[in-house]
FIKOLBA-239676 format. One line per 10 residues: their letters; for each residue x negated, y, z negated of C-alpha. Coordinates in pm, whole numbers. Last residue first. Layout:
A> X Y Z; ... .
END
This chain:
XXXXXXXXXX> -8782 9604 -10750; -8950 9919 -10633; -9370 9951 -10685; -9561 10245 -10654; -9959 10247 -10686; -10072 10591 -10623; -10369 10779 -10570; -10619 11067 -10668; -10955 11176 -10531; -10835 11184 -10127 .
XXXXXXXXXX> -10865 11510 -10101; -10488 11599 -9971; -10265 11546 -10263; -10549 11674 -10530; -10589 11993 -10355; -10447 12194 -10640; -10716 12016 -10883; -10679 12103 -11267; -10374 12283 -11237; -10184 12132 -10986 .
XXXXXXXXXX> -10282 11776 -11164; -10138 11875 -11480; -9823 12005 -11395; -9780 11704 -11182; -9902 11518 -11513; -9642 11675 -11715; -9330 11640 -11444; -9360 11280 -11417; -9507 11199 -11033; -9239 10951 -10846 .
XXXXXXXXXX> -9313 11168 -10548; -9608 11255 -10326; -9653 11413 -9982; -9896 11711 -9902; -10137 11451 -9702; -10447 11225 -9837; -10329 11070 -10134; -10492 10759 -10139; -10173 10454 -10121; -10090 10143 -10248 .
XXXXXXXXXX> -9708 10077 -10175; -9512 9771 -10316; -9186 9698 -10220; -8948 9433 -10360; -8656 9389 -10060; -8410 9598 -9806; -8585 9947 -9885; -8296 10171 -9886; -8412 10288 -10280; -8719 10428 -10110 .
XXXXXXXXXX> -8676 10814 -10245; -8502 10724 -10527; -8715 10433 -10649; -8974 10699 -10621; -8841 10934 -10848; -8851 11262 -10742; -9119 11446 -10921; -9312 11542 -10649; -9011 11753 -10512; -8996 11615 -10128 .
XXXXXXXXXX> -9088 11837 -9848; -8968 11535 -9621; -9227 11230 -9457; -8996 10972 -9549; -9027 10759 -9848; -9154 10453 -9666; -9283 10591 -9333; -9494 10848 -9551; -9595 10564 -9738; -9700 10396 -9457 .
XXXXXXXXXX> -9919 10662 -9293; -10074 10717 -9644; -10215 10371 -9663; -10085 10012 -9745; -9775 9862 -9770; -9718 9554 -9995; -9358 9389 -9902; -9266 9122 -10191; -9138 8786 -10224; -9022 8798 -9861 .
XXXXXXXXXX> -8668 8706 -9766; -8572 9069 -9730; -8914 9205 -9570; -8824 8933 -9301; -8444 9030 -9244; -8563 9373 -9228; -8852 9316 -8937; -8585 9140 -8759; -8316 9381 -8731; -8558 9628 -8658 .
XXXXXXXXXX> -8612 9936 -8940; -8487 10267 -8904; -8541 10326 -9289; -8866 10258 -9247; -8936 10572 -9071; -8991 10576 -8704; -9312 10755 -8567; -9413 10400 -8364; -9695 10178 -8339; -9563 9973 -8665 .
XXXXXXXXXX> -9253 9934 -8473; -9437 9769 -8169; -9487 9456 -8403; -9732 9253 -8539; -9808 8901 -8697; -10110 8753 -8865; -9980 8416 -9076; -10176 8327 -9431; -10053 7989 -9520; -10030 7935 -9147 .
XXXXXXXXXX> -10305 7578 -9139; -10553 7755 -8945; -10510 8077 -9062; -10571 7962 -9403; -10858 7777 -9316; -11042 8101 -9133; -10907 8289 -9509; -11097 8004 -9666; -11405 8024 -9464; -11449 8389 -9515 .
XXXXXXXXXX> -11433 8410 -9887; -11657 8086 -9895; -11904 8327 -9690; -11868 8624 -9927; -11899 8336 -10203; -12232 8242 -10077; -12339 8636 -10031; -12582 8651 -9731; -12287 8786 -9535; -12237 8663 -9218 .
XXXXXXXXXX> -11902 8486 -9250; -11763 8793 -9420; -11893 8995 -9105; -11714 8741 -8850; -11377 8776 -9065; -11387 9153 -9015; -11437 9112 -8623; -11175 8873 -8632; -10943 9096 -8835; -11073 9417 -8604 .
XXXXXXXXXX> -10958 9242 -8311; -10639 9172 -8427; -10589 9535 -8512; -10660 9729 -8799; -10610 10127 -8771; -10912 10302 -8732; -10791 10624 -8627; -10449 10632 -8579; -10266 10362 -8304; -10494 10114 -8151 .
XXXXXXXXXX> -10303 9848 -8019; -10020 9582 -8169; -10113 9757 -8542; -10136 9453 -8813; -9954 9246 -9027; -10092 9010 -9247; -9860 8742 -9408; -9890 8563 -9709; -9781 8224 -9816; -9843 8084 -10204 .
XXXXXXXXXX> -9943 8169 -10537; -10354 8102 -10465; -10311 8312 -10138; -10245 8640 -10386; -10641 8633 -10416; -10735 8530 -10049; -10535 8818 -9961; -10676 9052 -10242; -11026 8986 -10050; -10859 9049 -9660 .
XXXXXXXXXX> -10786 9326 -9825; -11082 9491 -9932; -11242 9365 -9615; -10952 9594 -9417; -11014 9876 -9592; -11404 9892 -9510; -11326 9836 -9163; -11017 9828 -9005; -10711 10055 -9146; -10373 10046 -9255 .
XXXXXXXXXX> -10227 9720 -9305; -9889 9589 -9399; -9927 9295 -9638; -9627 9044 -9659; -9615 8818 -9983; -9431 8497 -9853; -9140 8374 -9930; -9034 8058 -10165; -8847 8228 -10441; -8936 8257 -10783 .
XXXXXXXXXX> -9191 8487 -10920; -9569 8497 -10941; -9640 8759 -10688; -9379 8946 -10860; -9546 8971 -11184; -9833 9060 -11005; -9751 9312 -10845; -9501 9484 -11168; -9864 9518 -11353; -9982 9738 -11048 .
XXXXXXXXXX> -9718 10023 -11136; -9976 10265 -11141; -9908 10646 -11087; -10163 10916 -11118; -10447 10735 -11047; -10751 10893 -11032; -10865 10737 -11376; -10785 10388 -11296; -11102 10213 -11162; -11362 10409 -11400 .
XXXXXXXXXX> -11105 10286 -11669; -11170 9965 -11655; -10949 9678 -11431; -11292 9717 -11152; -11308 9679 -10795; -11331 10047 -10764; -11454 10036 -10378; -11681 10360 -10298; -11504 10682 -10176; -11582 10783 -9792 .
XXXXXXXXXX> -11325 10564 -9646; -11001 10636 -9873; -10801 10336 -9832; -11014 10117 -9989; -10916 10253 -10302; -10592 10063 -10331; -10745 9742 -10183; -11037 9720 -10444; -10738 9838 -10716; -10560 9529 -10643 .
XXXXXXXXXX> -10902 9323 -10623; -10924 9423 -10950; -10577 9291 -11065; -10650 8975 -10838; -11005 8888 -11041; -10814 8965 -11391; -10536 8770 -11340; -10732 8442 -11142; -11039 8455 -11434; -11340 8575 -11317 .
XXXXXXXXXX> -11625 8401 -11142; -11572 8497 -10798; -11579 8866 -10898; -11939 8905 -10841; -11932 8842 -10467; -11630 9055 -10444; -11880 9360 -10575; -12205 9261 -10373; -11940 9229 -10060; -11840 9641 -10132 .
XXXXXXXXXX> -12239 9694 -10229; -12275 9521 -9779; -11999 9726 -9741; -12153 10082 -9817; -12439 10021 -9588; -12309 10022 -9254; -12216 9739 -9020; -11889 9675 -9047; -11799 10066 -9108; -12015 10123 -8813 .
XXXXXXXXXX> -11813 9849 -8576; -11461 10127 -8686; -11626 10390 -8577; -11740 10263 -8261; -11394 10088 -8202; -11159 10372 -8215; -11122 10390 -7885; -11043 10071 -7817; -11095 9964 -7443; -10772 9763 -7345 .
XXXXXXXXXX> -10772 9930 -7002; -11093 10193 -6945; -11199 9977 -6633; -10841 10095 -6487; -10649 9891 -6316; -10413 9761 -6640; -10375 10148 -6714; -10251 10093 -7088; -10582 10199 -7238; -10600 10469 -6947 .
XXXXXXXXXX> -10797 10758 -7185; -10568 10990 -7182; -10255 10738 -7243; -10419 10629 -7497; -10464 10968 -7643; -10111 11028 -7534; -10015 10757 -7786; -10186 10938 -7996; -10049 11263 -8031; -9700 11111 -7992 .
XXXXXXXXXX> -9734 10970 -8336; -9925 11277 -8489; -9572 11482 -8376; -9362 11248 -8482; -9520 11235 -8837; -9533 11591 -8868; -9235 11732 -8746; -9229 11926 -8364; -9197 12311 -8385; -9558 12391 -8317 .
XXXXXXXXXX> -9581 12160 -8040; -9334 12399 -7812; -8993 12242 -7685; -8963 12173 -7330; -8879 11785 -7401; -8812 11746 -7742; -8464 11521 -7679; -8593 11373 -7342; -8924 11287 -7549; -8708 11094 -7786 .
XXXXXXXXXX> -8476 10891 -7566; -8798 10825 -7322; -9048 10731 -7592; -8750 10474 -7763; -8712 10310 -7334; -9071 10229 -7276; -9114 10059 -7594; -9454 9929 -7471; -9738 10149 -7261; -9749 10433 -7033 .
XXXXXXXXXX> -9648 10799 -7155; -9318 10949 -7093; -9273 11269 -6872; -9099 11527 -7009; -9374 11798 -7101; -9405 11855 -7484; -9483 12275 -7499; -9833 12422 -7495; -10124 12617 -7751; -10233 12356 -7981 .
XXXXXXXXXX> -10103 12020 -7851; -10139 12171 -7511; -10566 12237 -7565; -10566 11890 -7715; -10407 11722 -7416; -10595 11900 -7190; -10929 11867 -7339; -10859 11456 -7343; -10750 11499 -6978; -11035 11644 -6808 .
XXXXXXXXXX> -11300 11360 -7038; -11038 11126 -6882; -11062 11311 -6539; -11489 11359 -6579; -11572 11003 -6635; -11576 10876 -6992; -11938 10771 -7128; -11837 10703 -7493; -11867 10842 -7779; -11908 11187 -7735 .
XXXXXXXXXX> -11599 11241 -7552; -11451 11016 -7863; -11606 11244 -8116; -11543 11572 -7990; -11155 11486 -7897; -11185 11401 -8311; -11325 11698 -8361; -11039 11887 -8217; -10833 11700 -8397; -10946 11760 -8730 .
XXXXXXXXXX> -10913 12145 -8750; -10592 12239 -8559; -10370 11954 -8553; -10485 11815 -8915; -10478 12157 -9040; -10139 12212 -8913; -10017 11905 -9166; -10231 11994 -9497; -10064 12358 -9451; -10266 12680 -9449 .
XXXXXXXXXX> -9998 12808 -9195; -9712 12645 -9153; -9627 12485 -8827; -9728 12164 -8830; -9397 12009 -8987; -9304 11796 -9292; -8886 11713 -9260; -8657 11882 -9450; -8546 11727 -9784; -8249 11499 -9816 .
XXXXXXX> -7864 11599 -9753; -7979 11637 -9340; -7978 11260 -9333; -7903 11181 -8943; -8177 11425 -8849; -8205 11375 -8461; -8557 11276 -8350 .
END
């Protein structure tokens, strides 16, 4: 947790009061320990230890022990570094990180003799998205698109995926205006143009979040699947809420299939063919489970993002990872801020923490005065695009 670039910004922390970042330690979490106690029928020590580890994130100090689970030997270089120090202090991103790999911990995910192991937490919110109302309008939508032309059907399905990443707003799967008017940066011509390009790698999609999200882009999958290989990656185990899992895909795939929609269900059956024959590949990796930037990328992971024709990331936690989560002036430019990127990046992100940048000084101007809580509300977004 060293900071090896002390010439950029300071790093986001949870310590300032009326900040986006505390807020989400001292408002939301404690209704998110609600939720899962609620949720499901713990027995008293994990119900014990899910009050614990909220009532130390607010009040204690990081204790040096490392939680259960993969990359044993990252968690116990960077909790003996914080070790002792008070939660207050920690940054953002780390902090939220270690938050919930404890909440696994809490609740014995990783405890291979416990009943609890390989339960997902997150899984009765994320089965309600499937089943709720607002996707069955979101299949209506993608239904309706099948009979546009391949541009304009993958430029919606851009914003589809864009907006899907705010859960309570409805899908914009529409090039007009009513799709484009809370964005306040859209490089989404450049995605296409390098969708089509040379080179024989595929398009990489980094997920964010089951559910709603995840159907949006499964849909601009099967769109940028008609210019060649993608691949999906997803979350090795539940990490934040919701993220998008293996499970979820299937889960995801088996609610397309259902859908009274005929093209919902062609939808379905061609990303099931895809996976069959590896035009559309579903990795992971134990980085995306981790509070590392992208800058601290694996050897691996790199080399891929290099020979793909272009890495699209989606969701705030990604962008944060991208540009790194630093008090950054929102009009840095973003190709500044993610120039270390090793290949074409593409991030599609709702504004839903303090962080922006690449914003031209007018419309930040603009958008502070109109709506000061525009980074956090989750009205506004970005499509960024470095090349």
């Amino acid at each position: 947790m060293t900071d090896l670039h002390p010439e950029r910004p300071p790093r986001i922390g949870i310590d300032r009061p009326g900040s986006f970042s505390r807020s989400v330690f001292h408002e939301r979490h404690p209704v998110l320990i609600a939720n899962l106690i609620a949720d499901f029928p713990y027995p008293p020590r994990i119900r014990a230890r899910l009050e614990a580890l909220l009532e130390e994130t607010l009040h204690g100090t990081v204790p040096p022990e490392v939680p259960p689970g993969p990359n044993q030997a990252f968690w116990a270089a960077e909790i003996a570094a914080c070790a002792g120090r008070p939660w207050s202090g920690l940054p953002f991103l780390w902090a939220e990180s270690y938050f919930y790999r404890r909440l696994l911990d809490a609740t014995e995910y990783f405890d291979a003799e416990s009943p609890w192991c390989g339960v997902d937490l997150f899984a009765p919110q994320k089965h309600a998205q499937l089943a709720g109302p607002e996707i069955r309008a979101d299949l209506d939508a993608y239904a309706a698109l099948s009979e546009r032309d391949r541009a304009e059907r993958r430029q919606a399905l851009v914003y589809a995926s864009l907006w899907g990443n705010q859960a309570d707003l409805g899908f914009r799967t529409t090039t007009d205006i009513a799709g484009r008017s809370g964005i306040v940066a859209d490089d989404s011509a450049a995605i296409g143009d390098l969708v089509d390009g040379p080179g024989s790698g595929p398009v990489i999609v980094v997920a964010d979040n089951a559910g709603r999200e995840l159907t949006a882009d499964l849909a601009l999958i099967d769109a940028l699947l008609e210019s060649g290989r993608v691949e999906l990656h997803l979350k090795p185990h539940p990490y934040f809420v919701s993220d998008a899992t293996g499970s979820d895909l299937l889960a995801t795939l088996d609610t397309l299939a259902a859908d009274p929609n005929k093209p919902v269900q062609a939808l379905a059956q061609r990303l099931r063919d895809a996976l069959r024959d590896e035009t559309l590949r579903v990795r992971t990796h134990g980085f995306y489970a981790l509070p590392s930037t992208y800058r601290h990328l694996p050897p691996g992971l790199a080399r891929d993002y290099r020979a793909a024709r272009l890495v699209i990331l989606k969701g705030d936690l990604n962008y944060r990872r991208l540009v790194g989560d630093r008090e950054w002036d929102a009009t840095t430019p973003f190709g500044e801020a993610a120039a270390y990127f090793p290949g074409d990046v593409a991030a599609l992100r709702t504004a839903k923490s303090d962080l922006a940048v690449g914003i031209p000084p007018a419309r930040l101007t603009e958008l502070d005065n109109a709506s000061p809580d525009w980074r956090i509300s989750g009205t506004h977004a970005m499509i960024q695009v470095l090349h």
